[in-house]
C-alpha positions in Angstrom: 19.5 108.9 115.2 18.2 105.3 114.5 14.8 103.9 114.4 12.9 102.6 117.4 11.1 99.7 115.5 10.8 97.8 119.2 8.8 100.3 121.3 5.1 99.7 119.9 3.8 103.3 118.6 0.7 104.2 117.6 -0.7 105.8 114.4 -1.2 109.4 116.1 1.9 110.1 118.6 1.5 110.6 122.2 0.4 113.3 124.2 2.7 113.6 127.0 0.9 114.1 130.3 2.7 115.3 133.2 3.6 112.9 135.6 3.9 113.2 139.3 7.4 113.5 140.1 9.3 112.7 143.8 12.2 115.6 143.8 15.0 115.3 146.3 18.4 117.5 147.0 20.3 119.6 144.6 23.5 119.1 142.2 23.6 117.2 139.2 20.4 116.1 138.3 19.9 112.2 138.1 16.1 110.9 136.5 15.4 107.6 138.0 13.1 105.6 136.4 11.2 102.8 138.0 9.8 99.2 136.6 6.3 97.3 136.5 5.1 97.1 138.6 6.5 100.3 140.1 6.3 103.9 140.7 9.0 106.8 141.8 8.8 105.7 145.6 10.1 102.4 144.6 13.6 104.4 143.7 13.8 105.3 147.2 16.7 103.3 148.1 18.4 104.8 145.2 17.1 108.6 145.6 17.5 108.7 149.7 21.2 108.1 149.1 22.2 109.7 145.7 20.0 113.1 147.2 22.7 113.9 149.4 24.9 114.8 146.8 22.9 114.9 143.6 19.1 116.3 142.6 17.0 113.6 142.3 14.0 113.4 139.9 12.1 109.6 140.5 8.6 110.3 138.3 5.7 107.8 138.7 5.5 106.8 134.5 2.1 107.0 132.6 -0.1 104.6 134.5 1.6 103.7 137.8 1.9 105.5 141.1 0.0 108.4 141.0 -0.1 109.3 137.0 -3.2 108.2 136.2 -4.9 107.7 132.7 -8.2 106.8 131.5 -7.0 105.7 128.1 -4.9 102.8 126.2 -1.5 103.9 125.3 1.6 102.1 123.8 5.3 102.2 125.6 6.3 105.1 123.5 4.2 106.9 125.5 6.4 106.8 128.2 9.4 108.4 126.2 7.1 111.1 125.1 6.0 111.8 128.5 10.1 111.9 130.2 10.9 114.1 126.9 8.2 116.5 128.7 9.6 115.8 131.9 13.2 117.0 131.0 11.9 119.8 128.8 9.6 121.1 132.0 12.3 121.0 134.1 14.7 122.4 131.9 17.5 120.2 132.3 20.1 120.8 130.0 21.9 117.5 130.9 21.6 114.3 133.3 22.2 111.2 134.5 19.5 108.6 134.2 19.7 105.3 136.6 16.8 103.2 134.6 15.4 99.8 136.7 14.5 97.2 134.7 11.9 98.8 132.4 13.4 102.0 133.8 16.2 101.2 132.2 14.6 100.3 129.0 13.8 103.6 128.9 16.9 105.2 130.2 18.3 103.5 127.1 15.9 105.1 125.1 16.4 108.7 126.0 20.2 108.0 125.5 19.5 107.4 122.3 16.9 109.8 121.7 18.5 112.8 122.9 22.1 111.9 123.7 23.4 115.8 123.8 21.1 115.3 127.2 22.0 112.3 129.0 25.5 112.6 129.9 25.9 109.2 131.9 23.6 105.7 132.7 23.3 103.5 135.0 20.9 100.7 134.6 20.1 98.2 137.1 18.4 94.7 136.1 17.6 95.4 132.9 19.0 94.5 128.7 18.9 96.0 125.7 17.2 92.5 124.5 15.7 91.2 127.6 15.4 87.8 128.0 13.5 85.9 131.2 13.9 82.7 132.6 11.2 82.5 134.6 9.0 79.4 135.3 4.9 79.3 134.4 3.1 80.9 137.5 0.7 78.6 139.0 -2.4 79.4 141.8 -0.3 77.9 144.3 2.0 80.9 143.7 -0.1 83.8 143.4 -1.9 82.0 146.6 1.0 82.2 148.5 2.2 85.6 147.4 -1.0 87.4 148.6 -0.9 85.7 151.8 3.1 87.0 152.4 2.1 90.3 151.0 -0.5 90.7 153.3 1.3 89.4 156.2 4.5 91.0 155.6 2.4 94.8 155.4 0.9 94.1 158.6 4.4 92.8 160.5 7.5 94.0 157.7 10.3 91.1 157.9 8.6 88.5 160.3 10.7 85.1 159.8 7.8 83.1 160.4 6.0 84.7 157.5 9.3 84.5 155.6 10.0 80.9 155.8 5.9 80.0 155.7 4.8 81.7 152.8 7.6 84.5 151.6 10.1 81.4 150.4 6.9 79.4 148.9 5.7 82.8 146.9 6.5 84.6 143.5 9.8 86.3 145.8 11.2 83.5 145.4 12.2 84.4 142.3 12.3 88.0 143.0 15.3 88.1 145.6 17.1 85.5 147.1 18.2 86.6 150.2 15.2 86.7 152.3 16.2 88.8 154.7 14.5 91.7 157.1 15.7 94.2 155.0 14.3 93.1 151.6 10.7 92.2 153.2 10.7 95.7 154.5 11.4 97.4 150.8 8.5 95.0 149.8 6.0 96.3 152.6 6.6 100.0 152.3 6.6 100.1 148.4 6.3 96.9 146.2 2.7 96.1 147.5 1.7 99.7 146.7 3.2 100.0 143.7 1.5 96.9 142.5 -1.7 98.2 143.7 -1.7 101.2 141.9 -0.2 99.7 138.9 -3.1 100.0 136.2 -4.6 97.6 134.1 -3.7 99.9 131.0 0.1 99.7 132.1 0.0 95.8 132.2 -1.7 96.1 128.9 1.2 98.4 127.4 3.9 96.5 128.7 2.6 93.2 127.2 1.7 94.6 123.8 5.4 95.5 124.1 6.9 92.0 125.0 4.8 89.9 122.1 6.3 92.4 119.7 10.0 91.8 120.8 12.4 94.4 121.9 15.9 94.0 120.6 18.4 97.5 120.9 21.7 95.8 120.8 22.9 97.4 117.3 21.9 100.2 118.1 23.9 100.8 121.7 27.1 101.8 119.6 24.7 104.9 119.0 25.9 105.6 122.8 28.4 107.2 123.4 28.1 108.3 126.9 30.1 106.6 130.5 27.9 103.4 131.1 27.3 101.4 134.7 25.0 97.6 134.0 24.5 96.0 137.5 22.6 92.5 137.3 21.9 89.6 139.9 23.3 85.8 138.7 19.9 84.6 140.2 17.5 87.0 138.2 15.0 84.9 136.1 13.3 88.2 135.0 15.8 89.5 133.3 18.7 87.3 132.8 22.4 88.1 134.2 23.2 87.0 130.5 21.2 89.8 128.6 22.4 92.6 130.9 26.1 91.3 130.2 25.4 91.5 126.8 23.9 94.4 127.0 27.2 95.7 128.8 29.2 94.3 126.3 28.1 96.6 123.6 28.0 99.9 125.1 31.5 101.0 123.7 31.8 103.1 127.9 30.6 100.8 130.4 31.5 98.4 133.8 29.9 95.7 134.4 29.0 94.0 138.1 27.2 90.8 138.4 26.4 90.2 141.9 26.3 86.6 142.9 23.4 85.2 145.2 20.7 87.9 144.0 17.6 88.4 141.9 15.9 91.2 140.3 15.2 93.2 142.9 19.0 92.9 144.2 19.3 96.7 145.3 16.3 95.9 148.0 18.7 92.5 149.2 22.1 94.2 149.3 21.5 98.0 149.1 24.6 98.9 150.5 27.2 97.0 148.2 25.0 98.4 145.3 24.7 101.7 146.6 28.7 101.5 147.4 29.6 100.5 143.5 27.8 103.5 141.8 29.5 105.9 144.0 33.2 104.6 143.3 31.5 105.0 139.7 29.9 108.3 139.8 33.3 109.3 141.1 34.9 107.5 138.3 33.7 109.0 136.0 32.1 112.4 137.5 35.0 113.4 139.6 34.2 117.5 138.7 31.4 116.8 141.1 32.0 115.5 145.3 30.3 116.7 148.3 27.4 119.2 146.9 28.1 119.1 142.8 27.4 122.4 141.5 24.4 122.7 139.4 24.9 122.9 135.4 28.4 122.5 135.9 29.0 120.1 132.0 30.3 116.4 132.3 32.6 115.5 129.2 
């Protein structure tokens, strides 16, 4: 297996913790793996479908949601902690959908333990991310917390949309301000951010000033691939996660016009409707109720 030179490690290696995991349905397990800020309740539009017909496994990584630590730790840390995860739960084999830093990390465990993950599916995210996005000023974070705030207290308000969501940091986070995205962002982004902890912020940004670059290594991958990205995303660019598709040697590719990074909150049903056809693609042993343990080749 390759080197990880990208993820930052430190001199002693990690002590996993366990991490509190959302668990839905049964079949086929599939880990789902949030971003920052995030936690496993933010995989919710992913795991309330995909439950009906598969077992669902949506952790809270070290330092968001409800896994707490009290000390500094590097990304790595997160591998060593879903190693755990797959190891306490014994799953022989998976799927693992990975959202934007999720899927960082789905591409990691692929690599690190491909006789495990059978199948990926990352959403918003690159092997090399790159971002577009433009300096923050106070006018922005101003006018986030004041559309946070109002949009918790009354989900999807147009007023509040058109006031302050469309003058806020979601501007570059979806473009389709609709009802249905402001209500994702009320009932989990502003939690998620909440709980997000200074020592995650710290880890991820440590991370970025180092680089991250796993492009020659995806060959390494052998497994059925799904990228989804937004042509609108200034996070992660619709160009890295192409690129990213381009050199997994098993993989489609859908670039959906009109939305940014958090796409699957503005058009859940279209992205929800393009990893079944693919999960049915590729997993056809496994309709209706999959039977658990059954082996994808």
């Amino acid at each position: 297996m390759p080197s990880n030179p990208s993820l930052s490690t430190s001199l002693t290696p990690a002590t996993p913790i366990a991490l509190h995991t959302d668990l839905k349905g049964q079949g086929y397990p599939i880990l789902c793996l949030h971003g920052h800020p995030g936690s496993g309740q933010c995989m919710s539009v992913f795991t309330n479908h995909l439950s009906t017909r598969f077992r669902t496994i949506a952790p809270d990584l070290r330092g968001y949601g409800r896994s707490k630590v009290q000390s500094a730790f590097d990304m790595s840390a997160h591998l060593a902690d879903l190693e755990a995860l797959l190891d306490r739960l014994h799953l022989e084999q998976c799927l693992v959908l990975g959202w934007s830093l999720g899927g960082i990390l789905a591409i990691e465990l692929a690599l690190k333990r491909p006789e495990q993950v059978k199948g990926l599916i990352l959403v918003a995210t690159a092997a090399r991310p790159r971002s577009s996005h433009p300096s923050i000023s106070w006018e922005d974070n101003f006018y986030t917390g004041i559309a946070s705030l109002i949009n918790k207290l009354s989900p999807g308000w147009q007023w509040n949309i058109e006031t302050f969501g469309k003058r806020s940091l979601y501007r570059y986070l979806i473009q389709q301000h609709t009802p249905t995205a402001y209500q994702y962002l009320a009932d989990e982004a502003v939690t998620a951010y909440l709980q997000t902890t200074p020592l995650a912020n710290r880890a991820l940004q440590k991370s970025l000033r180092a680089g991250y670059d796993r492009l020659p290594d995806l060959a390494h991958i052998h497994c059925p691939s799904l990228v989804l990205a937004g042509t609108e995303d200034r996070h992660i660019t619709a160009a890295s996660s192409r690129e990213t598709a381009q050199h997994l040697t098993q993989c489609q590719f859908h670039c959906y016009p009109n939305v940014a990074h958090l796409f699957p909150w503005e058009i859940p049903q279209q992205v929800l409707a393009d990893i079944d056809r693919w999960l049915n693609q590729y997993h056809a042993a496994f309709p209706g109720n999959p039977h658990r343990g059954r082996k994808i080749n």
